[in-house]
Residue frames as qw, qx, qy, qz and C-alpha x, y, z in Angstrom:
[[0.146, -0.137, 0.117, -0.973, 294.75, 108.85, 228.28],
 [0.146, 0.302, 0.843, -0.421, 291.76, 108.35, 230.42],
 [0.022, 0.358, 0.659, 0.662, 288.35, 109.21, 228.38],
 [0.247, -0.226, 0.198, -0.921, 286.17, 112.40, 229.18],
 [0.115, 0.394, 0.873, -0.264, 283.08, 111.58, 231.28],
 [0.273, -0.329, -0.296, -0.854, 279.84, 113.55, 229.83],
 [0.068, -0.329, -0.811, 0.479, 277.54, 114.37, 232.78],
 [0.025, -0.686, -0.606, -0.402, 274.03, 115.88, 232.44],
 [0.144, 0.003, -0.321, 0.936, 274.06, 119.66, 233.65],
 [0.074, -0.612, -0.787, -0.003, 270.30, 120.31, 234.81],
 [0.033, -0.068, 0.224, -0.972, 268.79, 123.94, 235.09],
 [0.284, -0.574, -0.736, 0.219, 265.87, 124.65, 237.32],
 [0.037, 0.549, 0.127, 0.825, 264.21, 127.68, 237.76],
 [0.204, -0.486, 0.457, -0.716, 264.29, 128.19, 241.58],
 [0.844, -0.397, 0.255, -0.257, 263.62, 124.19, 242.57],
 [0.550, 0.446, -0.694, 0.135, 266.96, 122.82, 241.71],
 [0.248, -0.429, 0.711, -0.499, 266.98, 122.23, 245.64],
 [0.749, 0.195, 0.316, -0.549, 263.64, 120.05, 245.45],
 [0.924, 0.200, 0.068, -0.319, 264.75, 118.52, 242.78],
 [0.322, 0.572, -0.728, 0.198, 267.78, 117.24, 243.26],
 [0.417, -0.270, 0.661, -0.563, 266.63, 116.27, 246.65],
 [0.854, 0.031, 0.450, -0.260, 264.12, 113.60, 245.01],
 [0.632, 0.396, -0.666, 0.028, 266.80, 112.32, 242.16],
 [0.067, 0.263, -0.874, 0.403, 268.48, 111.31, 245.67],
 [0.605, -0.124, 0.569, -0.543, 265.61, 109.99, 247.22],
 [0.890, 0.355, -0.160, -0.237, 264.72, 108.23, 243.28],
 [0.839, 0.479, -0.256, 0.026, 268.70, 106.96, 242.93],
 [0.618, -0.774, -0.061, 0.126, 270.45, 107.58, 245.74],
 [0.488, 0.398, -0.092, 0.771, 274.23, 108.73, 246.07],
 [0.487, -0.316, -0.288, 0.761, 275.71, 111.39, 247.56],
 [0.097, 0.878, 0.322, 0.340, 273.90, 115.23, 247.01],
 [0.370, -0.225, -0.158, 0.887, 276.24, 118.56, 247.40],
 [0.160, 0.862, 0.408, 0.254, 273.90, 121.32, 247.19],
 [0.310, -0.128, -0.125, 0.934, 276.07, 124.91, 247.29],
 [0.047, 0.786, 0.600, -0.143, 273.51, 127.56, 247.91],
 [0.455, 0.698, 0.063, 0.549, 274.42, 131.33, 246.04],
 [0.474, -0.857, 0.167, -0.110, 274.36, 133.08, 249.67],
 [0.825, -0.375, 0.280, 0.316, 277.72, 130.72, 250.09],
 [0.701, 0.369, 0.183, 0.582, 279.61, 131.47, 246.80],
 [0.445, -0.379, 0.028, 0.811, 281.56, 134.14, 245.99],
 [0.015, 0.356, 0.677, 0.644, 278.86, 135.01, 243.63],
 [0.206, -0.634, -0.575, 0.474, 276.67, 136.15, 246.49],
 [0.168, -0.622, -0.170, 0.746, 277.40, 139.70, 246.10],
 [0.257, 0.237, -0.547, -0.761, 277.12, 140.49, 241.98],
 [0.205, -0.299, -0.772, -0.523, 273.24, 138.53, 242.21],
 [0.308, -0.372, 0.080, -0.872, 270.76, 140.21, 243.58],
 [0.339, -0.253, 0.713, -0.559, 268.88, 139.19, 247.04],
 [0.795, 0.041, 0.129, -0.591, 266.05, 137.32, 245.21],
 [0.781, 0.363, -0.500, -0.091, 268.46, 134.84, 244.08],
 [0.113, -0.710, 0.585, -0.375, 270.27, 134.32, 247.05],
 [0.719, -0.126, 0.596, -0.335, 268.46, 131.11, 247.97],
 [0.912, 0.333, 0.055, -0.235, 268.46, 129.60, 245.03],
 [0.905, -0.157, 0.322, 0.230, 271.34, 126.65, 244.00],
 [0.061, 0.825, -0.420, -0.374, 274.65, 127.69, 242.11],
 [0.511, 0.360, -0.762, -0.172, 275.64, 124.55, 241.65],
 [0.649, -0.350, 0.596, -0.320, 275.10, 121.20, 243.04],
 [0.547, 0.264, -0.764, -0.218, 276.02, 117.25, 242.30],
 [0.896, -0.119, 0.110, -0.414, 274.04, 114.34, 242.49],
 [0.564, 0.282, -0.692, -0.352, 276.35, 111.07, 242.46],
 [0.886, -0.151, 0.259, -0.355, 275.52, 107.62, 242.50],
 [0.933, -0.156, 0.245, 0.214, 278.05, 106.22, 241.32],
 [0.260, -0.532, 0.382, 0.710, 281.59, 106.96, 239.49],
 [0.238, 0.058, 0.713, 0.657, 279.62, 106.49, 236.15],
 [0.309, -0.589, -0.746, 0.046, 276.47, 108.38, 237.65],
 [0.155, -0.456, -0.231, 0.845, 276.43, 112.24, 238.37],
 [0.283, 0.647, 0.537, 0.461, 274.12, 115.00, 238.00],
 [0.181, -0.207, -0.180, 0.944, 275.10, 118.42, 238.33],
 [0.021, -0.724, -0.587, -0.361, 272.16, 120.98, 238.25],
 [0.193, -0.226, -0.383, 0.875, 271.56, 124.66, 239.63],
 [0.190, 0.833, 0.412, -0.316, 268.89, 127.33, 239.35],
 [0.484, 0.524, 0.253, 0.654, 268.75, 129.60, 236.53],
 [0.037, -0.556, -0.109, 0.823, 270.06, 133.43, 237.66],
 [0.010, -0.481, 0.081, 0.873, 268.20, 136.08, 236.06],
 [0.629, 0.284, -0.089, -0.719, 265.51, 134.24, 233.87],
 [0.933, 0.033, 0.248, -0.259, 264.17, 131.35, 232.55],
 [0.714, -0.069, 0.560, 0.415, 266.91, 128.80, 230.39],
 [0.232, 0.504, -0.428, -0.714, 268.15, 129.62, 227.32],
 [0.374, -0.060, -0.737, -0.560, 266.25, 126.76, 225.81],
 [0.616, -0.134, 0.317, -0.708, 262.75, 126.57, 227.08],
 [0.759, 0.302, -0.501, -0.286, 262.24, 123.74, 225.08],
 [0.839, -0.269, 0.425, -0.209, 263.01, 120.14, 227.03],
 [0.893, 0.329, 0.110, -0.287, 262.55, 118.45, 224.42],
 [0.565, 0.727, -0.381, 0.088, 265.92, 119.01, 222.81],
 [0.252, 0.529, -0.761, 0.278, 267.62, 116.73, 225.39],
 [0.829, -0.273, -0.339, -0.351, 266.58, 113.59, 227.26],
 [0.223, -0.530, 0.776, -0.258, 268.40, 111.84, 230.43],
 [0.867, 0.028, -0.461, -0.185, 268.54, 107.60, 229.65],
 [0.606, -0.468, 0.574, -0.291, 269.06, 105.69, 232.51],
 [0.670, 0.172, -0.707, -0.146, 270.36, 101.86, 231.09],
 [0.696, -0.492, 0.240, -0.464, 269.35, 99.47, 234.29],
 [0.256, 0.470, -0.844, -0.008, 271.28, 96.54, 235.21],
 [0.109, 0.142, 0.981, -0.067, 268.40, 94.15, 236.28],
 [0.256, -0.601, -0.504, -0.565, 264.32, 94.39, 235.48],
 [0.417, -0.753, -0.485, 0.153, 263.62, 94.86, 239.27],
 [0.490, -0.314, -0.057, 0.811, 266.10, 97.85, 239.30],
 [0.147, -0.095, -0.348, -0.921, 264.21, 99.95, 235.90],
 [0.347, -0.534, -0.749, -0.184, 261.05, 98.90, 237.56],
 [0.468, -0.554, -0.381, 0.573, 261.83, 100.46, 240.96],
 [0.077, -0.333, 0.143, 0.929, 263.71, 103.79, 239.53],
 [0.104, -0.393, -0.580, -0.706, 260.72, 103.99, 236.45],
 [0.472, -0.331, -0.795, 0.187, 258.58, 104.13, 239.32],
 [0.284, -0.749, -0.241, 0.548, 259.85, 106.53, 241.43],
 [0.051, -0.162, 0.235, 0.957, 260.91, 109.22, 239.10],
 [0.056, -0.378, -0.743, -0.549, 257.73, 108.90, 237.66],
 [0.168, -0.592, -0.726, 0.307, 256.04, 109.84, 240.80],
 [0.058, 0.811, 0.265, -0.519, 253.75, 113.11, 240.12],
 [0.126, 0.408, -0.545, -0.722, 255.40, 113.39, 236.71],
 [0.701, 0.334, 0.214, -0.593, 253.82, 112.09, 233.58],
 [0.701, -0.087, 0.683, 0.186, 254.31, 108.60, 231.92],
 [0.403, 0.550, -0.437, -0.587, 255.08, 109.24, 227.98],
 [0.667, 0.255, -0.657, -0.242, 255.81, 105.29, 227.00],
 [0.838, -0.486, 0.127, -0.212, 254.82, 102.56, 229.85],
 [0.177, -0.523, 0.833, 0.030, 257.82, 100.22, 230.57],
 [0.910, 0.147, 0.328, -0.206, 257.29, 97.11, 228.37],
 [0.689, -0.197, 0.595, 0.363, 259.34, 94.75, 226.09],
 [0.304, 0.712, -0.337, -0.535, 260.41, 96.30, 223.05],
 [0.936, 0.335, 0.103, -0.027, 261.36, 94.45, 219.49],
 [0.294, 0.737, -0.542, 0.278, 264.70, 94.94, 219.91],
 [0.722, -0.284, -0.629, 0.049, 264.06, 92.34, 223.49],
 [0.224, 0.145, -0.453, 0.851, 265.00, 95.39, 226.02],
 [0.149, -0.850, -0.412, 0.293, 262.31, 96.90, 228.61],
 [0.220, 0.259, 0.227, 0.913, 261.74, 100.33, 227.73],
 [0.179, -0.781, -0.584, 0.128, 259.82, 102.76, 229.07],
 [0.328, 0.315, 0.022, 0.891, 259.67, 106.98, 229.00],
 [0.268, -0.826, -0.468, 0.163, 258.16, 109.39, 231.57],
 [0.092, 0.639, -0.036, 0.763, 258.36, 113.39, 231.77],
 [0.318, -0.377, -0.673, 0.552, 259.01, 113.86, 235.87],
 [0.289, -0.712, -0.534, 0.353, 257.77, 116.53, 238.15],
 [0.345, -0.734, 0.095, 0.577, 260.09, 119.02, 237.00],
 [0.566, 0.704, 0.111, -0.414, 259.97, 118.53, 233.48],
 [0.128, 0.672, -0.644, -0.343, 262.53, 116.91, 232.83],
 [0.836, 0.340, -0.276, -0.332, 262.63, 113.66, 229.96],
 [0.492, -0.294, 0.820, -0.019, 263.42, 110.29, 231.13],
 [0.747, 0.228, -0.477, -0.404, 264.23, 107.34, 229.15],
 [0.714, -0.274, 0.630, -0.136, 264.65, 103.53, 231.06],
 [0.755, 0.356, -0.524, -0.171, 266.30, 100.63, 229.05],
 [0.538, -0.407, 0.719, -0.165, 267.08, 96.84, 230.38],
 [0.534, 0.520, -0.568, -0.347, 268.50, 94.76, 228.29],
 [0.973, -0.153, 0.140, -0.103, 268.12, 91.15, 228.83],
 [0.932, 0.090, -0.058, 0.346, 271.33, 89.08, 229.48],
 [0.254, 0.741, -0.140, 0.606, 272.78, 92.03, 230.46],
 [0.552, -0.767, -0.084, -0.318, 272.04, 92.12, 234.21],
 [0.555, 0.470, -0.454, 0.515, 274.96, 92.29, 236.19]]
């Protein structure tokens, strides 16, 4: 039996579009964005939602997807961030350099990228959108 994948489900409060749009520009991959006006959901949420994302998926790769949508009808049920983090493991230093980088852009560095005592790069940054990156590159790993 093939083992479940566990993908990161993202809510946004009316810039899922936006931000999806710069994961892809940060990690590239493929971006479905399904807008609510399209679903069959249209008609039972009310007009101010209409634009905003139902669902959409980010992948980059078959071990790589993020699904994310706007929240209907108020903010998340956990306002809080905190309580969940998205780790990126990199497979060379110029690769968690590049992607620490960009995601970082306009968001707000929490731990710089630097060699840890464990011998991995590490680094943490809170993006644009509030959501919690971690970066890890493990030496001898690089592939």
């Amino acid at each position: 039996m093939k083992t479940p994948q566990l993908n990161p489900y993202l809510n946004f409060n009316g810039t899922c579009r936006e931000a999806m749009t710069f994961y892809q520009a940060c990690l590239g991959g493929e971006l479905m964005l399904q807008a609510v006006a399209e679903s069959p959901a249209a008609s039972h949420l009310p007009a101010a939602d209409q634009n905003g994302i139902i669902h959409s998926v980010l992948t980059v790769s078959e071990t790589l997807m993020l699904f994310a949508s706007d929240v209907m009808g108020g903010p998340p049920a956990v306002a809080d961030n905190s309580s969940v983090q998205l780790c990126l493991n990199c497979h060379s230093e110029e690769q968690i350099d590049a992607v620490f980088s960009k995601l970082g852009e306009g968001g707000t560095v929490t731990q710089p990228l630097e060699v840890m005592f464990w011998g991995g790069k590490y680094g943490a940054l809170t993006d644009r959108f509030g959501k919690q990156w971690l970066f890890n590159f493990q030496a001898g790993e690089q592939q």
